[in-house]
gemmi code that builds the backbone of each chain (N, CA, C; Angstrom):
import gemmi

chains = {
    "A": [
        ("UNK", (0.843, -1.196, 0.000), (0.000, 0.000, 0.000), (0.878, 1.245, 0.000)),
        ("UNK", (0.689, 2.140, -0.796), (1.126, 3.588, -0.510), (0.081, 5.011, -1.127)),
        ("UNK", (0.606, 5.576, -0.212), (-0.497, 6.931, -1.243), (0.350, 8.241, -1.068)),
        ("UNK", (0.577, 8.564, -2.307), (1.417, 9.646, -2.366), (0.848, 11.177, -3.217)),
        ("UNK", (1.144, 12.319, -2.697), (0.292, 13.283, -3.240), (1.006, 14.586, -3.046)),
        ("UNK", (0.643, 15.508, -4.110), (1.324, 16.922, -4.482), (-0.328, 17.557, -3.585)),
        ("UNK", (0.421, 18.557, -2.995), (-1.067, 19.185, -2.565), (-0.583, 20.480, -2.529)),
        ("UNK", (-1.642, 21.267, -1.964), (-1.108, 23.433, -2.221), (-1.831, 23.685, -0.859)),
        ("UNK", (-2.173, 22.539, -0.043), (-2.557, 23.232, 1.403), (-1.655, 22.748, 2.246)),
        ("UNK", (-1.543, 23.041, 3.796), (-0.908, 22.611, 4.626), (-1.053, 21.370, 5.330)),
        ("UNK", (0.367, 20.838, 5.168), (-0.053, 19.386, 5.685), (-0.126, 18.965, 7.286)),
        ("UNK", (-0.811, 17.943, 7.522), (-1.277, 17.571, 8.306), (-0.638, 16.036, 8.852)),
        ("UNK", (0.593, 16.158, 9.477), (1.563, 15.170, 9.570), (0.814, 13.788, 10.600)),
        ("UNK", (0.073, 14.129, 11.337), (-0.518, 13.294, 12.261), (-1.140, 12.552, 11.261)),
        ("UNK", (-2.337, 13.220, 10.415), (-2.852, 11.900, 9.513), (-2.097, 10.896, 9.142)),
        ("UNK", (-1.226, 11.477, 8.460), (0.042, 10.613, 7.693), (0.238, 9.173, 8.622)),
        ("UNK", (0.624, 9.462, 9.974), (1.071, 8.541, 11.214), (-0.313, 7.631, 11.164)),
        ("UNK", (-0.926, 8.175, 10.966), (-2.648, 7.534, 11.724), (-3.115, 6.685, 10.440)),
        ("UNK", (-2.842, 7.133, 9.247), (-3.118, 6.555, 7.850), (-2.133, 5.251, 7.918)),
        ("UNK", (-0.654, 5.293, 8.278), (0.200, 4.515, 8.045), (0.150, 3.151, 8.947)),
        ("UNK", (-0.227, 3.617, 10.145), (-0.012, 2.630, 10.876), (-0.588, 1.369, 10.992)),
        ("UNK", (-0.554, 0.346, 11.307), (-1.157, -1.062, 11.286), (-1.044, -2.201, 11.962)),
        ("UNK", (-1.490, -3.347, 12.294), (-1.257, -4.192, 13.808), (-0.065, -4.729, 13.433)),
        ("UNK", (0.495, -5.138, 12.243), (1.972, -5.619, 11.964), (3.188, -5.010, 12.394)),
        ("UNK", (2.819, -3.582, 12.070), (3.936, -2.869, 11.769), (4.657, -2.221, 13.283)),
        ("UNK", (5.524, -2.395, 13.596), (6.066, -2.264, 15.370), (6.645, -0.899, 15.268)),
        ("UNK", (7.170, -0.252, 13.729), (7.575, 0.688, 13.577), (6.818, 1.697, 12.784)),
        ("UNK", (6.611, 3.153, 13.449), (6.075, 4.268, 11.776), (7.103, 5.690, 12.438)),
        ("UNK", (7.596, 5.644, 11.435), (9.126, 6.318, 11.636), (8.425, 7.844, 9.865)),
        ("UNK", (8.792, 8.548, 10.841), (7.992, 10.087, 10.791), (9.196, 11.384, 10.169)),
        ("UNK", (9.261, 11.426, 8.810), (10.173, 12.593, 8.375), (9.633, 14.123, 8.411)),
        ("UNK", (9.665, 15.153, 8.141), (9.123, 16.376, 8.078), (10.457, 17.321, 7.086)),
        ("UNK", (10.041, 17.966, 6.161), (11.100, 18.559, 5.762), (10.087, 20.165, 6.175)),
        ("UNK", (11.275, 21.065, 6.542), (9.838, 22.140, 7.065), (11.274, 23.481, 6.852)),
        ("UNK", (10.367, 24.457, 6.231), (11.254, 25.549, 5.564), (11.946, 26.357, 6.311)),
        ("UNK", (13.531, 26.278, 6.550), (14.867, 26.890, 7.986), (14.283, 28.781, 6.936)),
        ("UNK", (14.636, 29.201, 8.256), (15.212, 30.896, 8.106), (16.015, 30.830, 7.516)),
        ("UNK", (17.287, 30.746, 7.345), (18.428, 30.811, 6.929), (18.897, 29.802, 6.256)),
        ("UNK", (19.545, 30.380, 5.067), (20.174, 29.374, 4.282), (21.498, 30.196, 3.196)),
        ("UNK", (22.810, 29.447, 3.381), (24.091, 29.882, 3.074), (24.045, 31.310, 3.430)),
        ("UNK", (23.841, 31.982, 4.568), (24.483, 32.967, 5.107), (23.524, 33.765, 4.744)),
        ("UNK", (22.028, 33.621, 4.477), (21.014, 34.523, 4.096), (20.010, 34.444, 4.519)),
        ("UNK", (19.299, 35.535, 5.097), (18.080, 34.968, 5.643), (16.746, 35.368, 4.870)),
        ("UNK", (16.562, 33.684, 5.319), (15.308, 33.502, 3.655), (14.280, 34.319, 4.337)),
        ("UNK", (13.308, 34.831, 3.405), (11.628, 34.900, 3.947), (10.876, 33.986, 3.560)),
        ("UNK", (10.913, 34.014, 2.558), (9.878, 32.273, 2.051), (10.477, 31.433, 1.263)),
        ("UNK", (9.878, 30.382, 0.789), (9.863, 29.595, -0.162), (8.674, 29.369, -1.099)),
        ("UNK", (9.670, 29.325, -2.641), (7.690, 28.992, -3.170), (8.106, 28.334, -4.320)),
        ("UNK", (7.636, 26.598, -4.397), (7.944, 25.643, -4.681), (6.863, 25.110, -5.421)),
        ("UNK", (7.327, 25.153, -6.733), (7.320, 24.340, -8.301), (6.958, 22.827, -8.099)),
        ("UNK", (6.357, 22.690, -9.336), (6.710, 20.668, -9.429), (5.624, 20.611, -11.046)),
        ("UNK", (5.740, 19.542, -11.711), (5.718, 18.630, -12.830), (4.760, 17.240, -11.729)),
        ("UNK", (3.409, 17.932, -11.104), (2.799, 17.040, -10.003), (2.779, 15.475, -10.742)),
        ("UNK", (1.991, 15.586, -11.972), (2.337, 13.800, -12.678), (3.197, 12.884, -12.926)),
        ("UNK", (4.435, 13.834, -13.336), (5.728, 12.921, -13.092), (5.991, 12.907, -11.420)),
        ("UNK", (6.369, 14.099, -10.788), (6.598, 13.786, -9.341), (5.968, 12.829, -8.891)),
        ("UNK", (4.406, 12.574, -9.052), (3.958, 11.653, -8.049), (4.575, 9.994, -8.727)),
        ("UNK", (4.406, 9.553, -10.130), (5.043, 8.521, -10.672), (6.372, 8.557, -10.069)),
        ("UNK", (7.478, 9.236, -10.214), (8.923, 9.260, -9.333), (8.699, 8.603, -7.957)),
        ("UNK", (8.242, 9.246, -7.419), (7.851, 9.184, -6.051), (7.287, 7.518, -6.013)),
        ("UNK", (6.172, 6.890, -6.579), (6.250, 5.677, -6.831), (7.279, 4.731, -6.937)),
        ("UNK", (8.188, 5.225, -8.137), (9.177, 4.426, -8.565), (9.765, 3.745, -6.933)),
        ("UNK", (10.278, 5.555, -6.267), (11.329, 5.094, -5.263), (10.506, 4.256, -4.542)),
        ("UNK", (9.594, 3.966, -3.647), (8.919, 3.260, -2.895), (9.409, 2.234, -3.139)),
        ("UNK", (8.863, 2.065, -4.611), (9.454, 0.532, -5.034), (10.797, 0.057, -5.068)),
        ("UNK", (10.949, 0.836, -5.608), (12.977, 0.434, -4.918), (13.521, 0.444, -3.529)),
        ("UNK", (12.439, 0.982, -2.896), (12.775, 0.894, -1.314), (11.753, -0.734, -0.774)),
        ("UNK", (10.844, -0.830, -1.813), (10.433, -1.871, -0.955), (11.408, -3.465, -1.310)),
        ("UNK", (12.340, -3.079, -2.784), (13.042, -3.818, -2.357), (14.144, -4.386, -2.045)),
        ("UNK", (14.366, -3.180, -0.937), (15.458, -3.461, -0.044), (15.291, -3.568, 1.731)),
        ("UNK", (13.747, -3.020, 1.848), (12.893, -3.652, 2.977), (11.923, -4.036, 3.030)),
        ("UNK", (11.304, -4.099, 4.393), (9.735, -4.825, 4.377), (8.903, -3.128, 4.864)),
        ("UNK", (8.253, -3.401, 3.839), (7.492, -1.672, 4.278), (6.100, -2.054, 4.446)),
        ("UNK", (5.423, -1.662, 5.706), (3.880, -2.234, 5.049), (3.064, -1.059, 4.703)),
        ("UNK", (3.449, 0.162, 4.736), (2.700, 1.031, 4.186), (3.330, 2.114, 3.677)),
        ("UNK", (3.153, 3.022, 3.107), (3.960, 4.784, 3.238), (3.144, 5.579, 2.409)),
        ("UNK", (3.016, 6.831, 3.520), (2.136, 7.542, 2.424), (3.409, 9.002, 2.594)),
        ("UNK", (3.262, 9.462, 1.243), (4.034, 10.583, 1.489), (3.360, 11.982, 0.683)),
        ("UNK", (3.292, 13.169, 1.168), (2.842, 14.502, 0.981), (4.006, 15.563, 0.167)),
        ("UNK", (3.923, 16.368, -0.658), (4.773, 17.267, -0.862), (4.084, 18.609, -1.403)),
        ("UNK", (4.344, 19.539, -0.472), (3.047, 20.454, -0.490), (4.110, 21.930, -1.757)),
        ("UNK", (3.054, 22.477, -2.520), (4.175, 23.639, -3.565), (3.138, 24.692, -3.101)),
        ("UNK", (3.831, 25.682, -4.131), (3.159, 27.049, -4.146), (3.874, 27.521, -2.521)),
        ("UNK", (3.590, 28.351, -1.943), (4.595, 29.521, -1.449), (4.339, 28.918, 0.041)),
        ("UNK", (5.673, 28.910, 0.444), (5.397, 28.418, 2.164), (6.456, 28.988, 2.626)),
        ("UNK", (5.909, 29.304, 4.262), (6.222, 30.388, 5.202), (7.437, 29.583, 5.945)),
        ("UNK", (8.101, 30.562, 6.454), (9.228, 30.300, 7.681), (8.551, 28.667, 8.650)),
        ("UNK", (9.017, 27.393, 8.891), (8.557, 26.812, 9.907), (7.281, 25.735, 9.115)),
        ("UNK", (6.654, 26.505, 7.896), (5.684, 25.298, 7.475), (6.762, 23.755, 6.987)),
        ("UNK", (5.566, 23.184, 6.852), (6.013, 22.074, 6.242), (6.168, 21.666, 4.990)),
        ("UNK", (7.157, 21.317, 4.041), (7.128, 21.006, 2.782), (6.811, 19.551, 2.365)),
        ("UNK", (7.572, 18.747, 3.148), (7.401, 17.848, 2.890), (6.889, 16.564, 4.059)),
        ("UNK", (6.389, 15.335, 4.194), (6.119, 14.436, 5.348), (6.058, 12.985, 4.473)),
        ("UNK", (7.124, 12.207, 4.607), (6.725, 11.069, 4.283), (6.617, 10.307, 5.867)),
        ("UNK", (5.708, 9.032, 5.815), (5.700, 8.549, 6.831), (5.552, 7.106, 6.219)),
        ("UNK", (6.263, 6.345, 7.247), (6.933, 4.660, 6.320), (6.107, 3.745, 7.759)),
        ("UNK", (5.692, 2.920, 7.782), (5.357, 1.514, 8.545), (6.261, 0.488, 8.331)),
        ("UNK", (6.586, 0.048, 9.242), (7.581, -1.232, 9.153), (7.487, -2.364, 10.243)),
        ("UNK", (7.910, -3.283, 9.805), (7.876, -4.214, 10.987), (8.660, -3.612, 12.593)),
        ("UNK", (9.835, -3.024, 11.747), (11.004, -3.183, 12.684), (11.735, -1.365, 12.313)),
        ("UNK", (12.447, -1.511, 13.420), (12.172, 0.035, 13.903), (13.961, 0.742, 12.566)),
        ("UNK", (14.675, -0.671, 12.446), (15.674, -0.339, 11.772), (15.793, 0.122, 10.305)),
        ("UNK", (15.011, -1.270, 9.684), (13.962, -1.149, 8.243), (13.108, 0.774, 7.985)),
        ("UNK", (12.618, 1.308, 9.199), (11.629, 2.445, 8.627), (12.683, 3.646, 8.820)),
        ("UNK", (13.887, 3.226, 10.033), (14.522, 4.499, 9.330), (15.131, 4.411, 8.131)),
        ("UNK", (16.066, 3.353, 8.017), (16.774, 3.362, 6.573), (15.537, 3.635, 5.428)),
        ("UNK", (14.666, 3.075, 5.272), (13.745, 3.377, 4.484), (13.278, 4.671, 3.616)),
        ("UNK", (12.976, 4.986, 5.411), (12.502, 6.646, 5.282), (13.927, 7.780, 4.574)),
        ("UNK", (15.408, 7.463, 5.351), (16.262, 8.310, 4.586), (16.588, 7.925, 3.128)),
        ("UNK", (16.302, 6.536, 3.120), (16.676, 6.128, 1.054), (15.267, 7.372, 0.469)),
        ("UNK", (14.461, 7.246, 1.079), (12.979, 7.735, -0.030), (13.398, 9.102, 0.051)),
        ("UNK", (13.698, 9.833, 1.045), (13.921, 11.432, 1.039), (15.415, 11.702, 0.100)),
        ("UNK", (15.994, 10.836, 0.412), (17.498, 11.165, -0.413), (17.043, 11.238, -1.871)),
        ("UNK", (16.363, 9.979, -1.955), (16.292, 9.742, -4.035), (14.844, 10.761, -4.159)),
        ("UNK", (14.501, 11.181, -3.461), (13.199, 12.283, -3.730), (14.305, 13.579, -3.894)),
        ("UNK", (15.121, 14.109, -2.877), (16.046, 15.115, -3.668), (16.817, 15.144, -4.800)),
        ("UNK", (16.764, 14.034, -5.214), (17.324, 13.582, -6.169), (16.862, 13.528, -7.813)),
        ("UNK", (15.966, 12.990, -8.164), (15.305, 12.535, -8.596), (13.170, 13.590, -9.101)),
        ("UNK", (12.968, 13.585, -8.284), (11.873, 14.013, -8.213), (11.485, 15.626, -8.552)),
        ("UNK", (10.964, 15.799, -9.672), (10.819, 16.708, -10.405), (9.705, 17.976, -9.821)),
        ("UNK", (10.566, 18.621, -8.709), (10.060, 19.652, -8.084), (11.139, 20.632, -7.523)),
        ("UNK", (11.060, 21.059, -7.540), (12.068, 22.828, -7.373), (11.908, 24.035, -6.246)),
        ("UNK", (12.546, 24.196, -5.792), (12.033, 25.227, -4.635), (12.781, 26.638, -5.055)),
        ("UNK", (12.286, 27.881, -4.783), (12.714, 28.954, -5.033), (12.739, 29.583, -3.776)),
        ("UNK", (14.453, 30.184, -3.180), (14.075, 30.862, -2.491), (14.485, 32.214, -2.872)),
        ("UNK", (13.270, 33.036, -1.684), (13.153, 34.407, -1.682), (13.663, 35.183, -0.516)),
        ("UNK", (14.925, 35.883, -0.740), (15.412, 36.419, 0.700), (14.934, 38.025, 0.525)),
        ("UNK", (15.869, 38.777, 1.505), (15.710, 39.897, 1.376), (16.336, 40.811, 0.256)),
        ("UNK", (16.262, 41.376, -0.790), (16.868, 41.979, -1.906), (16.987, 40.719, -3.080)),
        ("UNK", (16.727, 39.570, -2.930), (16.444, 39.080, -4.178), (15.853, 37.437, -4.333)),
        ("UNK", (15.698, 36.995, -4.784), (15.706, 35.733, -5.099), (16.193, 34.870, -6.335)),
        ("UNK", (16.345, 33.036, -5.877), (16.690, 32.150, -7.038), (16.477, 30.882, -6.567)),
        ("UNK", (16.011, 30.304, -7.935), (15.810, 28.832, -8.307), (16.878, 28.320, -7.422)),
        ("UNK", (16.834, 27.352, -6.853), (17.757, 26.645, -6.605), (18.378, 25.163, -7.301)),
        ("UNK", (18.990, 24.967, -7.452), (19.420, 23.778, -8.367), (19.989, 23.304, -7.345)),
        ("UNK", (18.993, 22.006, -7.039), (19.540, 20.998, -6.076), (20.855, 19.376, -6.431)),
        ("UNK", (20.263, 19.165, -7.190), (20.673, 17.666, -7.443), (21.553, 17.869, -9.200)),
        ("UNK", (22.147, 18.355, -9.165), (23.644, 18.193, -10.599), (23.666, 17.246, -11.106)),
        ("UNK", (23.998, 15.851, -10.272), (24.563, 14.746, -10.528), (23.523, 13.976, -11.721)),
        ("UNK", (22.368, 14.198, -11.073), (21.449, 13.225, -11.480), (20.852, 12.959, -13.384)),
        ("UNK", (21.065, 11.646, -13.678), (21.138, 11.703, -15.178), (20.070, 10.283, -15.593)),
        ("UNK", (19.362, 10.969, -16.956), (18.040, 9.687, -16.974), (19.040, 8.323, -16.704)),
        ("UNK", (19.940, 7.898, -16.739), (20.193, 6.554, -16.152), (20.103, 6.680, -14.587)),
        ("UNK", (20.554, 7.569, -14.167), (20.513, 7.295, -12.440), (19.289, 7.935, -12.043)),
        ("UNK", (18.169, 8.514, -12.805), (16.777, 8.246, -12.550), (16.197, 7.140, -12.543)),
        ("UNK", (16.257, 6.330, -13.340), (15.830, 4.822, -13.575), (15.696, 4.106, -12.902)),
        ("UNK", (14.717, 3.226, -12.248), (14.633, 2.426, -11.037), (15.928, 1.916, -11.426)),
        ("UNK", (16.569, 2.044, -9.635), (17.633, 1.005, -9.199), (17.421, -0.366, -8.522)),
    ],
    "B": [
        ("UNK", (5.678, 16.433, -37.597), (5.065, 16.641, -36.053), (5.066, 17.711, -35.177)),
        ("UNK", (3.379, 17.815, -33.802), (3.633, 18.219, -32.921), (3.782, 17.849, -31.483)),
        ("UNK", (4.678, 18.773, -31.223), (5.061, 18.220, -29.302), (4.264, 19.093, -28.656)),
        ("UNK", (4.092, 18.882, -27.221), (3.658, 20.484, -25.989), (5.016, 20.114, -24.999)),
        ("UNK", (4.964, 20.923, -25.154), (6.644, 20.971, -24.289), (6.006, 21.574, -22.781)),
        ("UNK", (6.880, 21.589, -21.695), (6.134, 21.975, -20.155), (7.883, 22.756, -19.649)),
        ("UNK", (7.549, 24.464, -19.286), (8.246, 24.502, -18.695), (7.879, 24.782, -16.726)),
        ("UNK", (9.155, 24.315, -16.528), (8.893, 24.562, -14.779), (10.435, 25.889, -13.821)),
        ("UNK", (9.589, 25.967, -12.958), (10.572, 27.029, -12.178), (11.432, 27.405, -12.931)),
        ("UNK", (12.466, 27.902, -12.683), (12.959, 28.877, -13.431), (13.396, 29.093, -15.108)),
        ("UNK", (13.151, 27.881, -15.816), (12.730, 27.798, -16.837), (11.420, 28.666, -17.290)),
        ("UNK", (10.270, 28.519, -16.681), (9.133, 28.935, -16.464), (9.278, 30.662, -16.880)),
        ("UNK", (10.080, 31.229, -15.274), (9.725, 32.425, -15.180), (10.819, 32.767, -16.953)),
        ("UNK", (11.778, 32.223, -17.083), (12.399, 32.614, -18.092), (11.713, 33.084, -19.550)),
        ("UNK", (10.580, 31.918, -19.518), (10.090, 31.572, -20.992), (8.717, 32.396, -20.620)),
        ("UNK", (8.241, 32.223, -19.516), (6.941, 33.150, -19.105), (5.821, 32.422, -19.666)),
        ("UNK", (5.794, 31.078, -19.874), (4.841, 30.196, -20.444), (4.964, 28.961, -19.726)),
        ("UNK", (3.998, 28.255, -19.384), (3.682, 26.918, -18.552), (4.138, 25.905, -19.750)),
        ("UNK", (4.075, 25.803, -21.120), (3.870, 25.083, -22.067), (3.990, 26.224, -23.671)),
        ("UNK", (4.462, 25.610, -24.453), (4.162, 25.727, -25.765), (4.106, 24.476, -26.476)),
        ("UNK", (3.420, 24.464, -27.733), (3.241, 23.786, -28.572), (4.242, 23.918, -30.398)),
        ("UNK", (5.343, 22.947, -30.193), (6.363, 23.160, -31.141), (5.995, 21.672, -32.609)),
        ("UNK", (6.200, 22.092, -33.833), (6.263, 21.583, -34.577), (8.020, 21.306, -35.055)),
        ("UNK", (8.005, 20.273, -35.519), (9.232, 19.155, -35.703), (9.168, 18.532, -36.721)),
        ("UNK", (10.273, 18.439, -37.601), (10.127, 17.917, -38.670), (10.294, 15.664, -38.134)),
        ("UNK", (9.602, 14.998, -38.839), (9.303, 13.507, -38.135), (10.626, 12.756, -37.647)),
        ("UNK", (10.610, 12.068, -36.716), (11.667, 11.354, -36.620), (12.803, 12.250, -35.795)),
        ("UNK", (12.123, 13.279, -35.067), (13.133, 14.213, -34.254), (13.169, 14.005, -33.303)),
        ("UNK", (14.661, 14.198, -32.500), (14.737, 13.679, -31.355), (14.743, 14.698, -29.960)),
        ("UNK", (14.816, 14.420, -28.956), (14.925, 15.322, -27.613), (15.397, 16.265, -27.985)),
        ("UNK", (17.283, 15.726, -28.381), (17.934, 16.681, -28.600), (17.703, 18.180, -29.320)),
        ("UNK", (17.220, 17.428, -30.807), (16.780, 18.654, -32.076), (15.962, 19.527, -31.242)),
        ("UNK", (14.880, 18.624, -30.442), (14.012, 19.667, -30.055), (14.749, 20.785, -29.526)),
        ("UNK", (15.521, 20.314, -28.348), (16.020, 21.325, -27.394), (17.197, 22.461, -28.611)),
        ("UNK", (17.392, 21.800, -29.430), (18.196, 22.664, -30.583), (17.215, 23.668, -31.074)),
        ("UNK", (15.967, 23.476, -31.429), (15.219, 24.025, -31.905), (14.795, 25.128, -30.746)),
        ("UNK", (14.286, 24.594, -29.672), (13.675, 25.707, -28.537), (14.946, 26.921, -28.397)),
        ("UNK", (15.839, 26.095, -27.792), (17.218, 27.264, -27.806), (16.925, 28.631, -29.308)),
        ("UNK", (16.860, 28.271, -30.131), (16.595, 29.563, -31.423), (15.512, 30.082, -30.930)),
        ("UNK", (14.352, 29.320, -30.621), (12.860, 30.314, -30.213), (13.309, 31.319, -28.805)),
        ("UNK", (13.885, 30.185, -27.780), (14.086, 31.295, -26.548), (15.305, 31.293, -26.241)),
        ("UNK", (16.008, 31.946, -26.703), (17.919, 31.767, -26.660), (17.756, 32.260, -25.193)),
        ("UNK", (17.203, 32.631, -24.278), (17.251, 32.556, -22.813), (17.452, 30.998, -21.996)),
        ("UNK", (17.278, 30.591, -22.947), (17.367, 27.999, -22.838), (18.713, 28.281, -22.633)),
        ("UNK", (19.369, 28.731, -23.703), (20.621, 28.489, -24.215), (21.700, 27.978, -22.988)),
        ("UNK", (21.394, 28.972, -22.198), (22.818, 28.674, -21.284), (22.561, 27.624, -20.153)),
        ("UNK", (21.549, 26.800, -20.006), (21.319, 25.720, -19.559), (21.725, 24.458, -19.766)),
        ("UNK", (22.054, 24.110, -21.172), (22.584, 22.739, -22.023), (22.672, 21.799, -21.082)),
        ("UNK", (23.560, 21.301, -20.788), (23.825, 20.228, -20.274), (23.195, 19.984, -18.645)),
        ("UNK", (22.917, 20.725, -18.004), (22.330, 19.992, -16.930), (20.854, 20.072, -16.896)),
        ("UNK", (19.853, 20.217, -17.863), (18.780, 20.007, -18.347), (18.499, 18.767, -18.196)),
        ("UNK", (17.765, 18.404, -17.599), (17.412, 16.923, -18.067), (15.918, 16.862, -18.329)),
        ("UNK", (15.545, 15.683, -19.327), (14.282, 15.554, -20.319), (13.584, 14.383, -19.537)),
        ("UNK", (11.824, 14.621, -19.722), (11.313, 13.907, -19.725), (10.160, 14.095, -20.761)),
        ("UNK", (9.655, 12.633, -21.271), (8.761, 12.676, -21.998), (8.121, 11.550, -21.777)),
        ("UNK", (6.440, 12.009, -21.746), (5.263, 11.761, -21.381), (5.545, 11.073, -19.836)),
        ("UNK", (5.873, 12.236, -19.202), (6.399, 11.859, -17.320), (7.576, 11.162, -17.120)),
        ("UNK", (8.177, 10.560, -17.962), (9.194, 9.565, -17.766), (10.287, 10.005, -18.214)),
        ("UNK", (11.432, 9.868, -17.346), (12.920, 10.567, -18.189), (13.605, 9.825, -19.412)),
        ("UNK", (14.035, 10.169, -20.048), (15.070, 9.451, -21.669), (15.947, 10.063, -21.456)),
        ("UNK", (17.084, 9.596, -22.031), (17.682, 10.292, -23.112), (17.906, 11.446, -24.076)),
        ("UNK", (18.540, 11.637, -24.644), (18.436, 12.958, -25.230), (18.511, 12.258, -26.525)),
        ("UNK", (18.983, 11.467, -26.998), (18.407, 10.757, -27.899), (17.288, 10.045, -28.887)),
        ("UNK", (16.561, 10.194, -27.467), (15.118, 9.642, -27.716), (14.295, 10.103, -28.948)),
        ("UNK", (14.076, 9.246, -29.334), (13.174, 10.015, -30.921), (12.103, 10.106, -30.194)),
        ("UNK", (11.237, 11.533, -30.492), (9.783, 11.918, -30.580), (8.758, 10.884, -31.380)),
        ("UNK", (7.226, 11.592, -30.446), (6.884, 11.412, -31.662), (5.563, 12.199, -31.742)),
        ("UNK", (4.299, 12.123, -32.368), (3.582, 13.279, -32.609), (2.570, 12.883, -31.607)),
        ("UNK", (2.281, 14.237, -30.932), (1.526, 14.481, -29.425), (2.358, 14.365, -28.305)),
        ("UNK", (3.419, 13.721, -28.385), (4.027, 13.536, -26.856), (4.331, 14.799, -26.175)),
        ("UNK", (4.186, 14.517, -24.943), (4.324, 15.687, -23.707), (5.823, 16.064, -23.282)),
        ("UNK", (6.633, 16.914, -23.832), (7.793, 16.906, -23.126), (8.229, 17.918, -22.175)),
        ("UNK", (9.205, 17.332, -21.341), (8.896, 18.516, -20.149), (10.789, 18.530, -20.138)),
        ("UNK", (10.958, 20.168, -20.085), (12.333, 20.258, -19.692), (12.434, 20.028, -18.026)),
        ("UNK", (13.698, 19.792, -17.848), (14.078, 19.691, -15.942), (15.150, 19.822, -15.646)),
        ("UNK", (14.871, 20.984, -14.847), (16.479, 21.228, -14.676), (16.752, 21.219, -13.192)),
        ("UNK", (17.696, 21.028, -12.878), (17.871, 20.298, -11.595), (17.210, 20.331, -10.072)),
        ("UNK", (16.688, 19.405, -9.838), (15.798, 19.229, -8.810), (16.154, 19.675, -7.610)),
        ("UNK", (15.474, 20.220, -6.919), (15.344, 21.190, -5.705), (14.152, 20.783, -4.248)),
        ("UNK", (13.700, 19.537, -4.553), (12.420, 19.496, -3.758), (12.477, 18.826, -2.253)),
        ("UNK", (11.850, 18.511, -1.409), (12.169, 18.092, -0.552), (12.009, 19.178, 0.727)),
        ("UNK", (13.438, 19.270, 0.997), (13.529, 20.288, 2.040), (14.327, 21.841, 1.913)),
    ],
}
model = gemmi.Model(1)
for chain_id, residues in chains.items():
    chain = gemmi.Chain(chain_id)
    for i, (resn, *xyz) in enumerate(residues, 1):
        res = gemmi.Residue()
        res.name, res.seqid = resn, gemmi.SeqId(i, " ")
        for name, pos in zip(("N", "CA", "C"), xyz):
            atom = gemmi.Atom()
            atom.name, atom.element = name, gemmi.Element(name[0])
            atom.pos, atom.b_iso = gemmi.Position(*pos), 0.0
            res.add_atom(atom)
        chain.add_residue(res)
    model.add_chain(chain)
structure = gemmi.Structure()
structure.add_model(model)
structure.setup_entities()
């Protein structure tokens, strides 16, 4: 099971936990990516974040699946919210179910790593006197997009 | 042939269009395209190589031959997350 979704409101991380969880699973191991003040020596005011929602959410699939097989996942739903967010909101929440408490962290950091990676969404920040796109991920090339 | 091409973030604000719709002579590939867009918005230009393509949601190659209707979306390096 997973359910994954681009949304433009604020997320609601408890669902996520409450959606995920299940009598199997001993572990639900809880990420939050949530927008810092400061970034390289500047202090941001906002963020306001892009995405390609049909491919992102397919990406976002892919990795699951490449994470499920390298553990036992019994659920994950993950959120990635665009359009303009404040100091402290939340951008992102995946939340993973697992048997075992070792499985949902590794899990949870493979899915956020290859989501920076990979996943066709963009954040812009806006400081004081100017803003820019940020170009996160260089490396990444349609072969090392490709399920691994 | 025609493509709809999709631009995003700062591509976007560059081109000031979500999408255009480009004609291609048959049998053209990613690449030509992106040869071709570069002349329409020489503001592309200085992007080249860390662009990366997808078409109809899925990434290729730059190689990839087109073909008529497909959705292509430029991407240039991903930012999402946190």
């Amino acid at each position: 099971m997973m359910r994954i979704e681009i949304v433009s409101h604020s997320l609601q991380p408890g669902r996520l936990i409450e959606e995920v969880r299940r009598d199997e699973s001993g572990a639900v191991t809880l990420f939050l990516g949530v927008v810092r003040n400061y970034n390289e020596g500047r202090r941001v005011l906002y963020l306001e974040y892009d995405a390609y929602p049909d491919m992102a959410v397919k990406v976002m699939e892919q990795i699951v699946e490449e994470a499920r097989q390298r553990w036992t996942i019994d659920d994950v739903a993950i959120e990635h919210r665009i359009g303009r967010l404040e100091i402290g909101e939340t951008s992102l929440a995946v939340a993973v179910a697992t048997p075992h408490r070792r499985e949902g962290f590794e899990a949870c950091h493979y899915v956020v790593d290859r989501l920076k990676e990979i996943v066709p969404i963009w954040k812009k920040e806006v400081w004081e006197g100017g803003e820019e796109w940020i170009e996160g991920s260089l490396e990444a090339t349609p072969e090392s997009a490709k399920q691994s | 042939m025609v493509v709809k091409v999709l631009f995003f973030a700062a591509l976007y604000e560059r081109v000031g269009m979500r999408q255009v719709t480009m004609e291609l002579p048959e049998g053209s590939t990613v690449a030509e395209l992106q040869r071709t867009l570069a002349e329409r918005f020489p503001q592309l230009a200085t992007y080249g190589s860390s662009l990366l393509f997808a078409v109809n949601a899925a990434y290729v190659p730059s190689n990839e031959p087109l073909r008529d209707g497909d959705e292509v979306a430029l991407i240039p390096p991903v930012s999402g997350g946190i």
